[in-house]
Steps between C-alpha positions, in 0.01 A plus 500: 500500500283648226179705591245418323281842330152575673234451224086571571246383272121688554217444306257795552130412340302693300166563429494575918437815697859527581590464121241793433634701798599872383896486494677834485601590153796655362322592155156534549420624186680191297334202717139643433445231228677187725334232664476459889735182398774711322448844755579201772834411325559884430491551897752213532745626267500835663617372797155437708520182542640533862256750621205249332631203714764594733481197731541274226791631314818336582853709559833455442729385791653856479096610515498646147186467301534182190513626150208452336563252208200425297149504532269293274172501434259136499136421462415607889816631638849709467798325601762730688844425489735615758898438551793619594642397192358383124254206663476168390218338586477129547204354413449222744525814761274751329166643628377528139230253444613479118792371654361220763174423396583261203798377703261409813208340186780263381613408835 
């Protein structure tokens, strides 16, 4: 029987406190000039991403951490993907509103 690969989709918001939150910085120094948006998806890529929301990101079944895949940046929001392996992310199934909100207007 084929397992299927854990996947996790989070949308953290910006323009909020958390978003602004001081995240700890590898290079100081280079992320003077970023945004509280970017310095957020900085602090993801460097790994904090668990210690920013630990009780809402998933494991593996072995209870190894899911590879960070991509992270993209919208009007209000960063998407976070997570998987064990390269995602692919069906759209009937995502959290992104780009996604469902024109599907749920035509329905």
């Amino acid at each position: 029987m084929k397992t299927k690969s854990i996947q996790q989709e989070i949308l953290l918001m910006t323009g909020t406190k958390f978003s602004a939150r001081q995240w700890a910085e590898k290079n100081v120094e280079d992320n003077k000039h970023l945004s509280a948006t970017d310095k957020l998806e900085d602090a993801c890529w460097n790994g904090l991403l668990d210690e920013m929301l630990p009780e809402l990101i998933q494991k593996t079944r072995e209870g190894k951490s899911l590879f960070l895949w991509h992270i993209r940046h919208c009007k209000s929001f960063l998407e976070i993907e997570l998987s064990e392996s390269a995602p692919v992310i069906e759209r009937h199934f995502s959290i992104d509103p780009y996604f469902f909100v024109p599907r749920q207007i035509l329905n």
